[in-house]
Biopython code that builds the backbone (N, CA, C, O; Angstrom):
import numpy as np
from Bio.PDB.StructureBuilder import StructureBuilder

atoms = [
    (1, "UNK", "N", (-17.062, -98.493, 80.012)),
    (1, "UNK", "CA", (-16.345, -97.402, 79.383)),
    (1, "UNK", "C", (-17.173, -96.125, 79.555)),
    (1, "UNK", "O", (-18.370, -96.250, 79.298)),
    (2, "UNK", "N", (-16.698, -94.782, 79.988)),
    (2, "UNK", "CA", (-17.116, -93.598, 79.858)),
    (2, "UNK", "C", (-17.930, -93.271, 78.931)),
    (2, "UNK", "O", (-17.805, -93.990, 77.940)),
    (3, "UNK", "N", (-18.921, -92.271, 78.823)),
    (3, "UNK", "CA", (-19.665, -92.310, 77.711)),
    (3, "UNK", "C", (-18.899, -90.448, 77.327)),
    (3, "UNK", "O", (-18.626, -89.519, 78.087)),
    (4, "UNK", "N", (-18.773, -90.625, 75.626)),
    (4, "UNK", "CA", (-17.991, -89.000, 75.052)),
    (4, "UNK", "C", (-19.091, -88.324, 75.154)),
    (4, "UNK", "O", (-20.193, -88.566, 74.662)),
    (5, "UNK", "N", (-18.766, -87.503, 75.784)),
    (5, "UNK", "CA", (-19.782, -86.320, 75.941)),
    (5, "UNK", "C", (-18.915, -84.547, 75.389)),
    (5, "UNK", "O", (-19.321, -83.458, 75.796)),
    (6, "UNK", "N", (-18.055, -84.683, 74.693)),
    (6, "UNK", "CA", (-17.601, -83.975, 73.849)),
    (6, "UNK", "C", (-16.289, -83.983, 72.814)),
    (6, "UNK", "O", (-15.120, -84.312, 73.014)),
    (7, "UNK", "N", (-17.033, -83.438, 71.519)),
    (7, "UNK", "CA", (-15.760, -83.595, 70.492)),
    (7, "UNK", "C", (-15.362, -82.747, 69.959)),
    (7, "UNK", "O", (-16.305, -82.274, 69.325)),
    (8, "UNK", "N", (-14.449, -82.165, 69.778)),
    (8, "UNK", "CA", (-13.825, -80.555, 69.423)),
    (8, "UNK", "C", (-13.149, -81.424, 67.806)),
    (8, "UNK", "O", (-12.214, -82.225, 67.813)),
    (9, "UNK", "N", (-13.687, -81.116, 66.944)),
    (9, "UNK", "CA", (-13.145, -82.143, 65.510)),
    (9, "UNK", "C", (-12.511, -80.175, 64.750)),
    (9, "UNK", "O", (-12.931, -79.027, 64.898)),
    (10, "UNK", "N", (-11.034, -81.004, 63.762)),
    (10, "UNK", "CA", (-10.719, -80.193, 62.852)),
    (10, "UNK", "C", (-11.579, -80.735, 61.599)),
    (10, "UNK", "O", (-11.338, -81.928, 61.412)),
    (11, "UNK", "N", (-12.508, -80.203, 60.692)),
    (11, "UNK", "CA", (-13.029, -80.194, 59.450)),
    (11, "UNK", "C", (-12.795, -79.924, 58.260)),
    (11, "UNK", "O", (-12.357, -78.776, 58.187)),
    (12, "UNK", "N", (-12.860, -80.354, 57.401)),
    (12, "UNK", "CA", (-12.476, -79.731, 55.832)),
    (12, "UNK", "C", (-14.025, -80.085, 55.071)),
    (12, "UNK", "O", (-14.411, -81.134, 54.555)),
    (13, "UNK", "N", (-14.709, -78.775, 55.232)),
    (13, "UNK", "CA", (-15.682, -78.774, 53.942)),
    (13, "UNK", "C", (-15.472, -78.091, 53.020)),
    (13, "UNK", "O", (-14.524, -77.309, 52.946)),
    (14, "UNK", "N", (-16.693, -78.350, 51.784)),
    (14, "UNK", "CA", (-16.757, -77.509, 50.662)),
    (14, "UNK", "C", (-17.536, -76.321, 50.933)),
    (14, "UNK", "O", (-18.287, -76.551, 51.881)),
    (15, "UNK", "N", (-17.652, -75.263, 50.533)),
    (15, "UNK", "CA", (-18.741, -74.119, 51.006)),
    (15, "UNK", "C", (-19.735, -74.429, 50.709)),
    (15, "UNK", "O", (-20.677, -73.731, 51.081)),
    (16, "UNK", "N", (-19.997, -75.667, 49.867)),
    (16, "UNK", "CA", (-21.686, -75.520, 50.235)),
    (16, "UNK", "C", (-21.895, -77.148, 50.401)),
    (16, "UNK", "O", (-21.663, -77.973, 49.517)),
    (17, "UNK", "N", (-22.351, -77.410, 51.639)),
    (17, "UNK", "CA", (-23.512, -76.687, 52.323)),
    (17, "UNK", "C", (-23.156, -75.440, 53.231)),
    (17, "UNK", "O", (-22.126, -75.811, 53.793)),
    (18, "UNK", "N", (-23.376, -74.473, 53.572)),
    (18, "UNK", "CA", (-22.934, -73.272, 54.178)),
    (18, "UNK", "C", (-22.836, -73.872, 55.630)),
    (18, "UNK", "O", (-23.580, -74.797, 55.958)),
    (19, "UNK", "N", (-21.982, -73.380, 56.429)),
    (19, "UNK", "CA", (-22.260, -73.004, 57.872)),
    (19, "UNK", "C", (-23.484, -73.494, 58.881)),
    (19, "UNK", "O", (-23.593, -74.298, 59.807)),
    (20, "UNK", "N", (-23.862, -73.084, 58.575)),
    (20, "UNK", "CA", (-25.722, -72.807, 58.954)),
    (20, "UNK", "C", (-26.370, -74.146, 59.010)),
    (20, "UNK", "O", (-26.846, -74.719, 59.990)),
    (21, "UNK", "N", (-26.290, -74.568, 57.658)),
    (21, "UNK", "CA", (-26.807, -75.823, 57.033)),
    (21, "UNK", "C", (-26.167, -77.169, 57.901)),
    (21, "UNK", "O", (-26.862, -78.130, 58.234)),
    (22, "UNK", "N", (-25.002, -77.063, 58.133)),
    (22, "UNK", "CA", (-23.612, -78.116, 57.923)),
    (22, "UNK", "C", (-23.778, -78.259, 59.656)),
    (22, "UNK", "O", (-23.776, -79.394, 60.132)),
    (23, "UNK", "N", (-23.912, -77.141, 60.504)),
    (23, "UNK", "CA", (-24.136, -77.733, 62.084)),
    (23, "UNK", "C", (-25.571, -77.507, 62.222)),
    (23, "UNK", "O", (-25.766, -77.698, 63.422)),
    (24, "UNK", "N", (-26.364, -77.295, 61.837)),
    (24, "UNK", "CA", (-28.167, -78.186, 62.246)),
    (24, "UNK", "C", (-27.679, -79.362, 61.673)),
    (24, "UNK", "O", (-27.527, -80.092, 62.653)),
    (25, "UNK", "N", (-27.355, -79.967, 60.721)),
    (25, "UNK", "CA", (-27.741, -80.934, 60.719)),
    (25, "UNK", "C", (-27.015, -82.044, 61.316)),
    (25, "UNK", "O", (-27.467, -83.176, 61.489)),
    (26, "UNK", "N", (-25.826, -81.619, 61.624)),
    (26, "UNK", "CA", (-24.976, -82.083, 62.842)),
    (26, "UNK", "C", (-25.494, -82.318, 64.166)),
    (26, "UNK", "O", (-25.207, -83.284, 64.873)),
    (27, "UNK", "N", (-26.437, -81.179, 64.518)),
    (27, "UNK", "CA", (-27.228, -81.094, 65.533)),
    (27, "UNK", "C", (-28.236, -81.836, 65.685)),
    (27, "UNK", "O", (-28.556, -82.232, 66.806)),
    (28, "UNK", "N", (-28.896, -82.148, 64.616)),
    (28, "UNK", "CA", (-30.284, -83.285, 64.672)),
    (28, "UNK", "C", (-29.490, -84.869, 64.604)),
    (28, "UNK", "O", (-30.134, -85.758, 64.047)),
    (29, "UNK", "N", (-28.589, -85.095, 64.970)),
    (29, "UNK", "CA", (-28.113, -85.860, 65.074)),
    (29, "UNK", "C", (-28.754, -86.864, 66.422)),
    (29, "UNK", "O", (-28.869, -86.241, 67.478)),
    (30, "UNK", "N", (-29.107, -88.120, 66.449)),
    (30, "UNK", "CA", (-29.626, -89.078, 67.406)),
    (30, "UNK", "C", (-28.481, -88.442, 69.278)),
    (30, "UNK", "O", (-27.356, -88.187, 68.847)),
    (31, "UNK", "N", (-28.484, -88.286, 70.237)),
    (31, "UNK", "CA", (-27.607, -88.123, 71.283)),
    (31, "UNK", "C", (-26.954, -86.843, 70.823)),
    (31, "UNK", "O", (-26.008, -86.502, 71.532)),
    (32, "UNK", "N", (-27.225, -86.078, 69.833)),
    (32, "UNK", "CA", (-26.554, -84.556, 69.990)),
    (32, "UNK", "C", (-27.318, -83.747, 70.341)),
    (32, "UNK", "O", (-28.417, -83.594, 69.808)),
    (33, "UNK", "N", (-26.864, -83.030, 71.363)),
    (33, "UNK", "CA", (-27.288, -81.881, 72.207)),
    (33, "UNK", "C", (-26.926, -80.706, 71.744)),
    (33, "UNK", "O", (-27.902, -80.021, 71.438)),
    (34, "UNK", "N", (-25.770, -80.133, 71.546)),
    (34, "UNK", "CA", (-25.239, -79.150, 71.087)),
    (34, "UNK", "C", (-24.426, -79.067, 69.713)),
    (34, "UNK", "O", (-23.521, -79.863, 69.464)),
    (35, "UNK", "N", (-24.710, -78.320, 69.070)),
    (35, "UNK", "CA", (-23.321, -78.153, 67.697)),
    (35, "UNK", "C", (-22.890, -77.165, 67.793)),
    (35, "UNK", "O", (-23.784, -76.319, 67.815)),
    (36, "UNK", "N", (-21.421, -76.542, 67.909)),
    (36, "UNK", "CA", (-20.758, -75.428, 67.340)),
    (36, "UNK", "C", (-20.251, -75.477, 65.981)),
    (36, "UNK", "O", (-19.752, -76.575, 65.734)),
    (37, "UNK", "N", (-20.217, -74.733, 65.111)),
    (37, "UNK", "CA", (-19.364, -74.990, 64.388)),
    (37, "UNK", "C", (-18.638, -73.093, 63.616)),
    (37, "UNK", "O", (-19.201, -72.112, 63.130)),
    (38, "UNK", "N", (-17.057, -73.490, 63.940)),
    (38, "UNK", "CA", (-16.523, -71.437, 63.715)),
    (38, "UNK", "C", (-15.474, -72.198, 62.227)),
    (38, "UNK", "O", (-14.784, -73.193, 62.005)),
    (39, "UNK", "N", (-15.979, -70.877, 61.479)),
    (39, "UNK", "CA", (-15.048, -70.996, 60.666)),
    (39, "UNK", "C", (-13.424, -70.256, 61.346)),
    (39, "UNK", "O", (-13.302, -69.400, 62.222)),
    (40, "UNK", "N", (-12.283, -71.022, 60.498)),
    (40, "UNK", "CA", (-11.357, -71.079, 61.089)),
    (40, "UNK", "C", (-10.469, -70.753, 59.571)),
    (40, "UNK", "O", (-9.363, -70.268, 59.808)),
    (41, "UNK", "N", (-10.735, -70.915, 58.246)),
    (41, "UNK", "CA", (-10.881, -70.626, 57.387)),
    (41, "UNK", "C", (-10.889, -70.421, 56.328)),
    (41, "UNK", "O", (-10.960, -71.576, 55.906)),
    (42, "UNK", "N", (-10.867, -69.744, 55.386)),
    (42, "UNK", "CA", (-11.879, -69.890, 54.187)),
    (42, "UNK", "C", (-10.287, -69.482, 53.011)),
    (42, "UNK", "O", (-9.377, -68.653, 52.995)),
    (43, "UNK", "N", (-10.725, -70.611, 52.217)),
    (43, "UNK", "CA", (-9.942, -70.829, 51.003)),
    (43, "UNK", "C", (-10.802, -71.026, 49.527)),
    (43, "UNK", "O", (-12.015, -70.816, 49.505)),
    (44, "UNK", "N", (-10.233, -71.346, 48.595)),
    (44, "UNK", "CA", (-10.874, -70.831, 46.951)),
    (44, "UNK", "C", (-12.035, -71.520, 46.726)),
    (44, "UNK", "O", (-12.968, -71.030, 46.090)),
    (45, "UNK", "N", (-12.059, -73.235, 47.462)),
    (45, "UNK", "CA", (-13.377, -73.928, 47.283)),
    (45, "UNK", "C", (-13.574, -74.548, 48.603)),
    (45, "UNK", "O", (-14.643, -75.153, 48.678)),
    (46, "UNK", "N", (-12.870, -74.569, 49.633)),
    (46, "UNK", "CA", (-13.228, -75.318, 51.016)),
    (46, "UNK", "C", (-13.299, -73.823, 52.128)),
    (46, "UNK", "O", (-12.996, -72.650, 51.910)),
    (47, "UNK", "N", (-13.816, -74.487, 53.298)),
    (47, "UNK", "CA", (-13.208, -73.912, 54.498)),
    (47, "UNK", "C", (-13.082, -74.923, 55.793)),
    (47, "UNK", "O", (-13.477, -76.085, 55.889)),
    (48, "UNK", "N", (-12.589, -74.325, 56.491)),
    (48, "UNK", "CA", (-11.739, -75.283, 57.648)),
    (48, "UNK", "C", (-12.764, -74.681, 58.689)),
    (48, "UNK", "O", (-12.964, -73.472, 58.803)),
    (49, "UNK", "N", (-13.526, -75.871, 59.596)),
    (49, "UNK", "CA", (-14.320, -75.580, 60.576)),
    (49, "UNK", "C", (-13.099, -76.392, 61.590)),
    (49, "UNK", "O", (-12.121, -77.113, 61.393)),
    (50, "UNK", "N", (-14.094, -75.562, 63.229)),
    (50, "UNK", "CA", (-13.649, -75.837, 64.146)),
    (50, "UNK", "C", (-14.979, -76.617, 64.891)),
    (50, "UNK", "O", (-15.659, -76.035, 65.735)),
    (51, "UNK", "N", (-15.228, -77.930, 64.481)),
    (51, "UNK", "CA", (-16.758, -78.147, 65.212)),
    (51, "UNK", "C", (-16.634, -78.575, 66.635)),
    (51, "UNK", "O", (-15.840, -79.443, 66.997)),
    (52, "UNK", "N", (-17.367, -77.999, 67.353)),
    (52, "UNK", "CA", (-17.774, -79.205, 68.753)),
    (52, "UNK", "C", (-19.392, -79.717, 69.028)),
    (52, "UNK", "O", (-20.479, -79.325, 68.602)),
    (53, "UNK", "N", (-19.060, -80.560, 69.758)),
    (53, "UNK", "CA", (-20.565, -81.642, 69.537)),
    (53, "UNK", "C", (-20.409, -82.004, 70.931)),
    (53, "UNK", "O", (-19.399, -82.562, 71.358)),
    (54, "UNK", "N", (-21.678, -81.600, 71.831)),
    (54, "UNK", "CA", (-21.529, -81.772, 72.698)),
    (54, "UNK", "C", (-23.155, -83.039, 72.899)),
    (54, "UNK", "O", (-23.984, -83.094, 71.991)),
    (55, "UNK", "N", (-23.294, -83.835, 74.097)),
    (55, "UNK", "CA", (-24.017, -84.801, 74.359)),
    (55, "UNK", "C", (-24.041, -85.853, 75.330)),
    (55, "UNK", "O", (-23.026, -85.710, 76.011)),
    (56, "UNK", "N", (-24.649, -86.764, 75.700)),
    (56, "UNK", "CA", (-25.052, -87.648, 76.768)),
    (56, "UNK", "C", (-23.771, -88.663, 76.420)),
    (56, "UNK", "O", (-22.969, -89.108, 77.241)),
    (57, "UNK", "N", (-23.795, -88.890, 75.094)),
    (57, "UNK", "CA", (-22.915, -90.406, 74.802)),
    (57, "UNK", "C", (-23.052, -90.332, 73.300)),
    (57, "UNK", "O", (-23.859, -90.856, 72.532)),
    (58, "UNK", "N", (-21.952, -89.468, 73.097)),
    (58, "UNK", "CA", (-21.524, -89.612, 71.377)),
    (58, "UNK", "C", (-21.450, -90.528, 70.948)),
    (58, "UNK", "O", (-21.265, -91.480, 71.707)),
    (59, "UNK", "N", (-21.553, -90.776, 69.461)),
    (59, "UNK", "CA", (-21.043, -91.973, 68.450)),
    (59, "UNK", "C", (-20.072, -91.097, 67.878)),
    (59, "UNK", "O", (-20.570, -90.023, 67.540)),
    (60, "UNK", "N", (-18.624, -91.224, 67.622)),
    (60, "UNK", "CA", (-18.278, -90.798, 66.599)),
    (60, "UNK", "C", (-18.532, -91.646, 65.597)),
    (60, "UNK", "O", (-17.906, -91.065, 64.710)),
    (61, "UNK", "N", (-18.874, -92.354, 65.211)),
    (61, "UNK", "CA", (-18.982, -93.193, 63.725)),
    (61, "UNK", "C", (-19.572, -92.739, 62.901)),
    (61, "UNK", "O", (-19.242, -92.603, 61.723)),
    (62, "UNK", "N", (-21.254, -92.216, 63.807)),
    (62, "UNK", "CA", (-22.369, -91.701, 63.237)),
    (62, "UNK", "C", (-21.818, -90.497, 62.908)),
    (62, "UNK", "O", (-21.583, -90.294, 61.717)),
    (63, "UNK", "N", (-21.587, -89.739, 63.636)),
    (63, "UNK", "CA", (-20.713, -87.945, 63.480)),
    (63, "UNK", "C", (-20.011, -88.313, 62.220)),
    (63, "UNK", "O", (-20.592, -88.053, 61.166)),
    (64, "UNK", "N", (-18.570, -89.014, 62.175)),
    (64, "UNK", "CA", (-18.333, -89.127, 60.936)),
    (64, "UNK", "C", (-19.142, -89.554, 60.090)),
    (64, "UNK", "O", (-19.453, -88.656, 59.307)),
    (65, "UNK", "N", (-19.642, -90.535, 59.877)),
    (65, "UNK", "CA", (-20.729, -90.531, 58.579)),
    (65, "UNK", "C", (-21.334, -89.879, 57.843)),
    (65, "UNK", "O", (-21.491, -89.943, 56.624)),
    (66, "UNK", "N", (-22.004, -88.662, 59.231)),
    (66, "UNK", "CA", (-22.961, -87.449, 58.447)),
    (66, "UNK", "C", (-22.259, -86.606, 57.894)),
    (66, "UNK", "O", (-22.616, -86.182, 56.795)),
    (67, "UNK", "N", (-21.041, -86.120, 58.517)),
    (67, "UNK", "CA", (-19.904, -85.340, 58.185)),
    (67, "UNK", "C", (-19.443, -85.751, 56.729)),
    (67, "UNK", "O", (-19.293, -84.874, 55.878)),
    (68, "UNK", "N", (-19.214, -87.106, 56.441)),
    (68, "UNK", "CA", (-18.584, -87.441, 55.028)),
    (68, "UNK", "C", (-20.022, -87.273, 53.777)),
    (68, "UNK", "O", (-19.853, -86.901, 52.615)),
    (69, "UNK", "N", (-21.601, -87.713, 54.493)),
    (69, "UNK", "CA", (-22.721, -87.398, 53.171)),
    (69, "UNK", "C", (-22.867, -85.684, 53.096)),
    (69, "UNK", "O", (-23.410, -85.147, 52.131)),
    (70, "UNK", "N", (-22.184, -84.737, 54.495)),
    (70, "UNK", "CA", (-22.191, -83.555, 53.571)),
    (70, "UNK", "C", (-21.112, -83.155, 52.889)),
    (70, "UNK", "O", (-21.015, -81.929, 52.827)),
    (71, "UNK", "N", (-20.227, -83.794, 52.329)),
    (71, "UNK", "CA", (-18.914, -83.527, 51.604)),
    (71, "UNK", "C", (-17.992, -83.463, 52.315)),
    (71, "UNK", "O", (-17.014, -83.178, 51.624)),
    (72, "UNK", "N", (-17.709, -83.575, 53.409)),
    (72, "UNK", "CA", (-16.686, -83.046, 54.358)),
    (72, "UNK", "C", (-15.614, -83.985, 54.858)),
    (72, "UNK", "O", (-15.802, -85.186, 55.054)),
    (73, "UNK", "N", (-14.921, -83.596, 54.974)),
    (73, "UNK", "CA", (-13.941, -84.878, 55.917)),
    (73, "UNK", "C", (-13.240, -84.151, 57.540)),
    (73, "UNK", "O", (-13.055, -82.996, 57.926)),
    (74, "UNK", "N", (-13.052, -85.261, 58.035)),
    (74, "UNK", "CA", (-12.771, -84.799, 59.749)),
    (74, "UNK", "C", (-11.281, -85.091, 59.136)),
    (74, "UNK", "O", (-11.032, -86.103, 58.481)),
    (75, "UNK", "N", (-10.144, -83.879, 59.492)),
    (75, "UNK", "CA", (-8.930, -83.784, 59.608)),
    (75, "UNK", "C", (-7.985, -84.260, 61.030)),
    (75, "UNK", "O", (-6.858, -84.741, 61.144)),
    (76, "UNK", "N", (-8.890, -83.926, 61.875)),
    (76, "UNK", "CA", (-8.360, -84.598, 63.474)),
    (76, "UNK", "C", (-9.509, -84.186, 64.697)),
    (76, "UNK", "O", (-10.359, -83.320, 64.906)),
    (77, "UNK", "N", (-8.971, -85.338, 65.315)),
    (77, "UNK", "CA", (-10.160, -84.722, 66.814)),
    (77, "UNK", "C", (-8.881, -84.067, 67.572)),
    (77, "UNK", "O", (-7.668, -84.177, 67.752)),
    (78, "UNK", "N", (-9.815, -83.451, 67.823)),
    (78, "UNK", "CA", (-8.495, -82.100, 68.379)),
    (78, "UNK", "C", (-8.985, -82.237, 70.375)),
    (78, "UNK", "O", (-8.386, -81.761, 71.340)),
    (79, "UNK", "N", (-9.964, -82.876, 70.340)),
    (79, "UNK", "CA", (-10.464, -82.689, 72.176)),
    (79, "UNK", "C", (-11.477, -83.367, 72.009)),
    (79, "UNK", "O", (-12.420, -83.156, 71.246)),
    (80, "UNK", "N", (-11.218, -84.637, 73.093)),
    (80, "UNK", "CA", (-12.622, -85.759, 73.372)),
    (80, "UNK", "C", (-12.788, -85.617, 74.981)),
    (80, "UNK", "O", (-11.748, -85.704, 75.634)),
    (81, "UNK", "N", (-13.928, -85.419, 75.630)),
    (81, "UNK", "CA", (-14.165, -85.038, 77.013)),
    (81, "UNK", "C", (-14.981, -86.772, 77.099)),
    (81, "UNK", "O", (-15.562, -87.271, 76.135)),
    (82, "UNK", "N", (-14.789, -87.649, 78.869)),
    (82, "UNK", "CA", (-15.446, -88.247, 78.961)),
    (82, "UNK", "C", (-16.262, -88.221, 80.238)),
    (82, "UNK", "O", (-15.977, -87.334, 81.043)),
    (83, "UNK", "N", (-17.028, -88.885, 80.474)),
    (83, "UNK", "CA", (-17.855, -88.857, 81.969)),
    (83, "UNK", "C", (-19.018, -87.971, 82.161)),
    (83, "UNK", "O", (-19.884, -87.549, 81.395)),
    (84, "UNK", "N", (-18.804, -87.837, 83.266)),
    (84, "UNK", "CA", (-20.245, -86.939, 83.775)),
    (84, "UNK", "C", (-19.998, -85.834, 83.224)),
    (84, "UNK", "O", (-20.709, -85.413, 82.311)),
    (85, "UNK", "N", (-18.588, -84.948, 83.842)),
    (85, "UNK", "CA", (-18.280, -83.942, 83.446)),
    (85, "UNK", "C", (-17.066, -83.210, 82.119)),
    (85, "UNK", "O", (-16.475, -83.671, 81.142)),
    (86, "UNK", "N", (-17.127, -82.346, 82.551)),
    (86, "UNK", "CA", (-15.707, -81.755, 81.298)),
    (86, "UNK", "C", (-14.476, -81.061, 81.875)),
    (86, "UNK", "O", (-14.692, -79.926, 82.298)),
    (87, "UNK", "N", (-13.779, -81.319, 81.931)),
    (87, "UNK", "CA", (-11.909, -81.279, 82.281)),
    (87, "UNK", "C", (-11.670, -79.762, 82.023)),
    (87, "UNK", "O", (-11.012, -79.803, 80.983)),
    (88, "UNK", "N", (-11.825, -78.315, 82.382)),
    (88, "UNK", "CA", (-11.003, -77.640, 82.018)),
    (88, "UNK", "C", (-9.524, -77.794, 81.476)),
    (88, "UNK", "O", (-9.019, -78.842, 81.880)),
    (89, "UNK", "N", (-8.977, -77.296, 80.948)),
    (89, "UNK", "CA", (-7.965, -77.636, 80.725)),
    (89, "UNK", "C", (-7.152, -75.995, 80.721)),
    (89, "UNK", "O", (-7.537, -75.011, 80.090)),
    (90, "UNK", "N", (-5.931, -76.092, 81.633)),
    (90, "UNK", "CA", (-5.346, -74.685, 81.726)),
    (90, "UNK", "C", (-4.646, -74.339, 81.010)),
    (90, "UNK", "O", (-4.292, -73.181, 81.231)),
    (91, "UNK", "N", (-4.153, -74.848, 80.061)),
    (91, "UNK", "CA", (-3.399, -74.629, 78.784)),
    (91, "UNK", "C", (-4.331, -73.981, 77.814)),
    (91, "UNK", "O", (-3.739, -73.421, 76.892)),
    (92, "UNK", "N", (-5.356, -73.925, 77.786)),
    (92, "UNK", "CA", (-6.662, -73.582, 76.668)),
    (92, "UNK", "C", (-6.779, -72.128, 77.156)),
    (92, "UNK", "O", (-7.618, -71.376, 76.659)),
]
sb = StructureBuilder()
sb.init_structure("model")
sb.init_model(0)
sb.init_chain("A")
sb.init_seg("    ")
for serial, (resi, resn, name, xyz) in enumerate(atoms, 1):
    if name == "N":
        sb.init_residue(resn, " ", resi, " ")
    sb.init_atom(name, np.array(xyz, "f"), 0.0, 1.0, " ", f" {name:<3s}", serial, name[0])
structure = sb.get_structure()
């Protein structure tokens, strides 16, 4: 099987842990290379991230896991890339 080498996830956190906080530690993640994470946005006690996680050979399990001990829940994977490379996609 291909190894995921990217995940574009819809998020629902609480504001705190902030931004900042919420993709380092996404980032120190075992096989994560990269974290984005944009707010997309902001309501009375949550906000809606747009994360991507880029890497050699994702776990999502682990991703979700860390995602749920910082309060958060994954709403949908919105884009999973596999293989060596990454798929433009011309609709994007």
């Amino acid at each position: 099987m291909a190894p995921v080498t990217r995940l574009v996830l819809d998020v629902l956190k609480p504001h705190d842990p902030g931004v900042v906080s919420f993709a380092t530690q996404l980032g120190d993640l075992e096989d994560v290379d990269a974290t984005t994470a944009t707010v997309v946005e902001v309501d009375e006690t949550v906000k809606t991230l747009r994360v991507t996680i880029e890497g050699d050979d994702l776990d999502l399990e682990s991703i979700r896991a860390e995602i749920e001990d910082l309060s958060a829940s994954i709403h949908s994977i919105d884009q999973v890339a596999c293989g060596s490379r990454a798929v433009d996609d011309p609709w994007l």
